[in-house]
C-alpha positions in Angstrom: 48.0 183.5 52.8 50.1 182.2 55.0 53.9 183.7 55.3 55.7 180.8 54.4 53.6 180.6 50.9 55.5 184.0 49.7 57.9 183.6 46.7 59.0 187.5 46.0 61.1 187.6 43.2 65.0 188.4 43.6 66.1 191.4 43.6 66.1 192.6 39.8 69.6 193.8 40.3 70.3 190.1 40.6 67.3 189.3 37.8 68.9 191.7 35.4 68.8 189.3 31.8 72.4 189.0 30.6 73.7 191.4 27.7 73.6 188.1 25.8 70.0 186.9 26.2 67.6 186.5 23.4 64.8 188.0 23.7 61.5 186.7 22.3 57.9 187.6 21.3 55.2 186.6 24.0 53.1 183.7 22.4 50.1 182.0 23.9 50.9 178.5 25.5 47.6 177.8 27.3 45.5 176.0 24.4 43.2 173.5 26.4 42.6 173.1 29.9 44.9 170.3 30.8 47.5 173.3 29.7 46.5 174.8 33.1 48.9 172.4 35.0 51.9 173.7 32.8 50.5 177.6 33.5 50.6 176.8 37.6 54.2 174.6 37.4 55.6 178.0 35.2 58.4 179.9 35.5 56.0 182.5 35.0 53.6 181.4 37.6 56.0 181.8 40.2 57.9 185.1 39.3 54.2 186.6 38.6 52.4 185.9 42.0 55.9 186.6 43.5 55.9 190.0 42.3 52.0 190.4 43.4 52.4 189.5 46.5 56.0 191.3 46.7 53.8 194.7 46.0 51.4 193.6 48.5 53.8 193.6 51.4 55.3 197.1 50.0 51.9 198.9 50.7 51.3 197.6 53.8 49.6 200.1 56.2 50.8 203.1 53.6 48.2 205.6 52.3 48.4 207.2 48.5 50.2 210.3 49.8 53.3 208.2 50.9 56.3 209.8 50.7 57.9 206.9 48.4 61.4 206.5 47.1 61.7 206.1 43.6 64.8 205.1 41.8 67.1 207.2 38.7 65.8 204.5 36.7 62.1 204.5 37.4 62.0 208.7 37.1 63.3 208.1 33.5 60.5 205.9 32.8 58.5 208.4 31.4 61.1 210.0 28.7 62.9 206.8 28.0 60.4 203.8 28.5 63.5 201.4 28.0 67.1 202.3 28.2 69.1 201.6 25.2 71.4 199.2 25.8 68.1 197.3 26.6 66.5 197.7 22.7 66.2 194.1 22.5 63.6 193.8 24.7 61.2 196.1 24.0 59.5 194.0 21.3 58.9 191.7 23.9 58.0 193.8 26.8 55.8 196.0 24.9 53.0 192.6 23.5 52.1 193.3 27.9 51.1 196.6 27.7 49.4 196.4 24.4 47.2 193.7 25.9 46.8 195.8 29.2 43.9 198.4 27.6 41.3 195.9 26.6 40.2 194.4 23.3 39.8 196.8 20.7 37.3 194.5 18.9 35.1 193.5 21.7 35.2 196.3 23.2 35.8 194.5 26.9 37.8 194.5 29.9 38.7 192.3 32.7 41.1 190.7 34.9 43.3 189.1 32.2 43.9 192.8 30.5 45.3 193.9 34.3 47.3 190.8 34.6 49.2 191.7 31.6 50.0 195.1 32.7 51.2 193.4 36.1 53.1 191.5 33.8 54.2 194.1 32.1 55.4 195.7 35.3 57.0 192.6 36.5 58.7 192.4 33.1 60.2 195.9 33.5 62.0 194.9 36.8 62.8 191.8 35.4 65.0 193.9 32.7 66.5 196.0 35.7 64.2 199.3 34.2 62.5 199.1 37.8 63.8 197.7 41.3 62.3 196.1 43.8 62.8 199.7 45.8 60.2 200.8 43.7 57.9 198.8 44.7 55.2 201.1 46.5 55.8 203.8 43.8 55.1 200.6 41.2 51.8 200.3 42.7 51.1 204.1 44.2 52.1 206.1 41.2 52.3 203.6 37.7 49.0 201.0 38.5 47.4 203.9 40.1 47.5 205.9 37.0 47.0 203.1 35.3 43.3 202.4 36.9 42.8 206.1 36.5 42.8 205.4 32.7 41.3 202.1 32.4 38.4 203.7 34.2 38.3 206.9 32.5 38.2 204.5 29.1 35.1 202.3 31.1 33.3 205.4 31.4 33.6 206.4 28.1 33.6 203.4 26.0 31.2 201.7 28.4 33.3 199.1 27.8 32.0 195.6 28.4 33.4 193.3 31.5 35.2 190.0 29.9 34.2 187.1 31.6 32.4 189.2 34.8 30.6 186.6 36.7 27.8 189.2 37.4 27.2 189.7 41.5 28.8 187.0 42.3 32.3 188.4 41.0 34.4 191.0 43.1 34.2 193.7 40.5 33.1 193.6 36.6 36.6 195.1 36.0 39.4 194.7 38.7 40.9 192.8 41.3 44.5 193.9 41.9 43.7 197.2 43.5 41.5 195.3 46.0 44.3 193.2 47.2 47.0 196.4 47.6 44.3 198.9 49.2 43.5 196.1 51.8 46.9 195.5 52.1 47.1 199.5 52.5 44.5 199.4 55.6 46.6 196.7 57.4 46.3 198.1 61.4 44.5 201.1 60.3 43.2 202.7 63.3 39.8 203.3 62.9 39.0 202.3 59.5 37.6 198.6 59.8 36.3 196.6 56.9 33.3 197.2 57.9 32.9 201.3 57.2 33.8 200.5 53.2 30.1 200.2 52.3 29.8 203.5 54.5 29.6 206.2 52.2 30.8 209.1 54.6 33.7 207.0 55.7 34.4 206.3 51.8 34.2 210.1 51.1 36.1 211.3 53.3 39.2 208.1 52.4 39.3 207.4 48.7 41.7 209.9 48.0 44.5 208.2 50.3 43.3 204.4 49.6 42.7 201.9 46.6 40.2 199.9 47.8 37.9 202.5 48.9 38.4 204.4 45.4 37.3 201.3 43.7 34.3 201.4 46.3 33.3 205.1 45.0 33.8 203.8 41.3 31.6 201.0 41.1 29.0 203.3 43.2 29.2 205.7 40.6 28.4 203.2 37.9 26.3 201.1 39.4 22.7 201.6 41.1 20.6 200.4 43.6 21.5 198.6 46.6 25.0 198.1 47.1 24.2 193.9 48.8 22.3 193.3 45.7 24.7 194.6 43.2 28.2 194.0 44.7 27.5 190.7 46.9 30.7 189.7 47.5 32.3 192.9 48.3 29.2 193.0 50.9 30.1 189.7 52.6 33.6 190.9 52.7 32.4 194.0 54.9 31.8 191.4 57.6 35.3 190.0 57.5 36.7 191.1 60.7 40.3 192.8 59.9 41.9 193.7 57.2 44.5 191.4 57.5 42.0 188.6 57.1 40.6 190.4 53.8 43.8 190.5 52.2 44.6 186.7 52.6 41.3 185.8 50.9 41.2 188.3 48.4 45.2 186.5 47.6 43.6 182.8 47.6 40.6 184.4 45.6 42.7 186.0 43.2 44.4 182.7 42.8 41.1 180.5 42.3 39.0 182.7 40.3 41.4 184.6 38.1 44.9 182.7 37.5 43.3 179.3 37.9 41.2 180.1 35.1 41.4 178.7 31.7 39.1 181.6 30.2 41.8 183.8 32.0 44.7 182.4 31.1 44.4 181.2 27.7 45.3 184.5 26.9 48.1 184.8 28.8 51.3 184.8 26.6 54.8 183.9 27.8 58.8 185.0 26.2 62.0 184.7 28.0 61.0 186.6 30.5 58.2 184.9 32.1 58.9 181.6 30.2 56.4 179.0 30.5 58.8 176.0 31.3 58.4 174.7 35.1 59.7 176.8 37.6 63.9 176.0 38.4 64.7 175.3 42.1 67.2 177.2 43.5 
């Protein structure tokens, strides 16, 4: 993606919602697929790619172990969630991360269940609960332990994929972490993409990088020949730098998951990512 195509969100010290604002439950608005063209001209659209992308350039070229700032307000995550004075909007905020851990019917898991807890994310520095400072601790310590769970639960559970397109998909399960930890090996030294389907140079790098810990996951639940059961992440391997991985994973992201009406018709939208078409500045 080229540079100009970036739309990070404002800072959420600006994007704070006024004391005043009414809050609303999330509702689905994507009901057909000519309701895709009101998804991609959204509000939400934009402040959700925004914030994607916005992470993506905060973990440029920085391993796991960064020493990362993290703001009063993200540290009380934990113990608080939500500060008080911001009640209101934990009805709200809260309909993201119950649709982050799957269907508890189906038993399944895909793309759409880690969009909403990127939403979910974007919705707590939308309230001001996280800054953009946080943005590499957003990704290196909350999604992180995030995907540590979700795949503890795939183990488990041997939960289904929703909507996996098989070999030809990226992953059964995720996508996110493939754009950050590419966006993590930007100008790495020595690692090129080419050493991910290496299994010594995976080994001896998961620990400090996303995409190669997704690498050693879907090895350890898949088997036989890595071309035959991951082909996409195979022709990746002969993409020549990183930085060219990371701009088509971002336009493959955008084609296969958020231009996707079995995607998004789950999708649900409140005040704070509103479905009405995104206002120009």
């Amino acid at each position: 993606m080229a540079e100009g195509e970036r739309q990070p969100p404002p800072d959420s010290s600006e994007d704070a919602p006024p004391a005043t604002q009414n809050f609303i439950i999330p509702k689905k608005e994507i009901h057909t697929v000519p309701d895709m063209g009101k998804w991609k001209r959204s509000q939400a659209y934009a402040d959700y790619i925004g914030f994607i992308l916005t992470l993506n350039e905060g973990v440029k070229g920085k391993k796991l172990t960064f020493e990362y700032k993290v703001s009063e307000e993200a540290e009380n995550l934990v113990a608080t969630v939500v500060p008080t004075h911001l009640a209101a909007a934990v009805p709200e905020v809260a309909v993201y991360l119950k649709e982050s851990v799957g269907n508890s019917t189906r038993i399944d898991y895909g793309t759409g269940h880690e969009a909403a807890f990127a939403a979910f994310l974007c919705c707590l520095c939308k309230i001001g609960v996280l800054r953009v400072d946080d943005q590499v601790a957003i990704v290196f310590k909350v999604f992180n332990r995030y995907l540590e769970v979700m795949r503890k639960l795939q183990k488990t559970y041997r939960m289904e994929p929703a909507g996996s397109q098989g070999v030809w998909g990226l992953d059964d399960f995720q996508f996110l972490p493939f754009i950050w930890g590419s966006s993590q090996l930007i100008d790495h030294p020595y690692l090129e993409p080419r050493h991910f389907v290496d299994e010594k140079a995976v080994n001896e790098n998961h620990k400090d990088y996303m995409f190669l810990e997704c690498i050693l996951f879907i090895t350890e639940m898949k088997t036989g020949p890595f071309a035959e059961h991951s082909n996409q992440l195979w022709n990746i391997s002969a993409v020549p730098s990183w930085s060219k991985v990371n701009q088509g994973l971002i336009r493959m992201y955008k084609a296969e998951c958020l231009e996707k009406f079995p995607v998004i018709q789950h999708f649900k939208f409140g005040s704070l990512l509103p479905i009405h078409p995104v206002t120009s500045c």
